[in-house]
C-alpha positions as CSV (number, residue, x, y, z in Angstrom):
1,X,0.0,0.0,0.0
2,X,1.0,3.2,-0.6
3,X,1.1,6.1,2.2
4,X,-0.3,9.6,1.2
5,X,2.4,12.2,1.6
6,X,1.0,15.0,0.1
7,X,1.8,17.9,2.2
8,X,-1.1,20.8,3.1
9,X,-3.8,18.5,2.5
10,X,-7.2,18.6,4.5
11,X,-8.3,16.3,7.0
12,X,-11.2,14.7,6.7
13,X,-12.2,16.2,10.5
14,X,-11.5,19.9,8.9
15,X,-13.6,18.7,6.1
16,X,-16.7,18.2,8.4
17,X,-16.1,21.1,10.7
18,X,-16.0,23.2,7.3
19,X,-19.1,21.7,5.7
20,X,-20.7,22.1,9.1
21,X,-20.2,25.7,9.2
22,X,-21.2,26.1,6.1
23,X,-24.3,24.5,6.5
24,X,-25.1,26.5,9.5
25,X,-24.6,29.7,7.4
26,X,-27.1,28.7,5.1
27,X,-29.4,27.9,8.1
28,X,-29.3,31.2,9.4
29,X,-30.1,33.4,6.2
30,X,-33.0,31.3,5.2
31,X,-33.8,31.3,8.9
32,X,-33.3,35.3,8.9
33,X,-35.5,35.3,5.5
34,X,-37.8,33.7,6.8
35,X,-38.5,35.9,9.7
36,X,-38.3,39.2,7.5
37,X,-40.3,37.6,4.5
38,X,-42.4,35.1,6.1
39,X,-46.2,35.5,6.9
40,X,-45.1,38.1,9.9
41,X,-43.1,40.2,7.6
42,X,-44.6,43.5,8.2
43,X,-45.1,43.4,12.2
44,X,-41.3,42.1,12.4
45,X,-39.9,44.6,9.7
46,X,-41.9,46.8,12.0
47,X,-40.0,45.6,15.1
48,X,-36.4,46.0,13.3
49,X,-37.0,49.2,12.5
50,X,-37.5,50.4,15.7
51,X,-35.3,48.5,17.1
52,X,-32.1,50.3,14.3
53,X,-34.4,53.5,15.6
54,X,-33.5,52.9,19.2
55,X,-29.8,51.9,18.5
56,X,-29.4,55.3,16.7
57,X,-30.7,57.6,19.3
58,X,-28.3,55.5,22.2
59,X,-25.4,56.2,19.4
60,X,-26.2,59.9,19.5
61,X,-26.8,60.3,23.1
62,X,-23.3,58.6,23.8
63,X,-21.7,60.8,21.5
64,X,-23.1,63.9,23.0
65,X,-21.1,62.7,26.0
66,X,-18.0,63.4,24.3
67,X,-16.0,66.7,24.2
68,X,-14.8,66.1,20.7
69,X,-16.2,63.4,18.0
70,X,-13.3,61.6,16.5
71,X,-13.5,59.0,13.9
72,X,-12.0,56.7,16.2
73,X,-14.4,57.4,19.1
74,X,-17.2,57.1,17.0
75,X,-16.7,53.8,15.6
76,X,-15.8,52.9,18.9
77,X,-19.1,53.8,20.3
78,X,-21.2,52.4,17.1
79,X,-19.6,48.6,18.2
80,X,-20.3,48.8,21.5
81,X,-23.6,49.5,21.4
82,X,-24.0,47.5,18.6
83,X,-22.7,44.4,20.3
84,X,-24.7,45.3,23.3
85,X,-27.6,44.9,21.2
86,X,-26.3,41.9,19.3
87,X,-26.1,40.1,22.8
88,X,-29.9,41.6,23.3
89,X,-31.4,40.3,20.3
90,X,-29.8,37.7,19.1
91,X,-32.5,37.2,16.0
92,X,-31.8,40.7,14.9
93,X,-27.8,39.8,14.8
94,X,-27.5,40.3,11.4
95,X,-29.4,43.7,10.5
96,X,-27.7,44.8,13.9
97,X,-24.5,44.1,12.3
98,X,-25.4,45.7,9.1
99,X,-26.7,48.9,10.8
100,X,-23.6,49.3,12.9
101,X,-21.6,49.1,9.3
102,X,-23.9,51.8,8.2
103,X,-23.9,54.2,10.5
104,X,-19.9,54.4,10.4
105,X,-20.1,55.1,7.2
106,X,-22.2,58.0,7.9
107,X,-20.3,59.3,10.6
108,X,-19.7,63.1,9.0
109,X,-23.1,63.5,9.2
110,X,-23.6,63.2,12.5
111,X,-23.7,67.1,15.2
112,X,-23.6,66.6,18.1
């Protein structure tokens, strides 16, 4: 018999770990779909959009806190209330996410 001695080849463990992730990926969008699309969409669309509403307003009441807004500071306090809210709502984890990438991309627009 010959031995395989092909160097930087996968496991067959990494393979399964790897098609497990993947798999739980797909689980969660279709799940997410679901919950935005499905026969509640307009009461939970409702419920995100209050809930990105609510993040905002705790992002702009932090900042006011500050003496001077920085770039920095601001993405700073965009992930931690972000991941506050993440932990909160763990349904939401994905618009959350998507919010918080939003709003630090509209940073300059912000007064304090």
């Amino acid at each position: 018999m010959k031995k395989n001695t092909k160097k930087g080849g996968m496991s067959k463990g990494k393979k399964v770990a790897i098609g497990a992730g993947i798999g739980a990926t797909v689980a969660a969008v279709g799940a997410g779909a679901y919950y935005l699309l499905g026969p509640n969409a307009k009461a939970h669309q409702k419920k995100v959009s209050l809930l990105m509403a609510k993040m905002k307003k705790e992002v702009q009441s932090e900042i006011k806190k500050a003496e001077e807004v920085t770039t920095p500071l601001y993405h700073k306090v965009v992930d931690v209330v972000s991941e506050n809210y993440a932990k909160q709502y763990k349904i939401h984890e994905k618009e959350i996410k998507a919010f918080a990438k939003k709003l630090k991309s509209e940073w300059k627009g912000i007064t304090k």
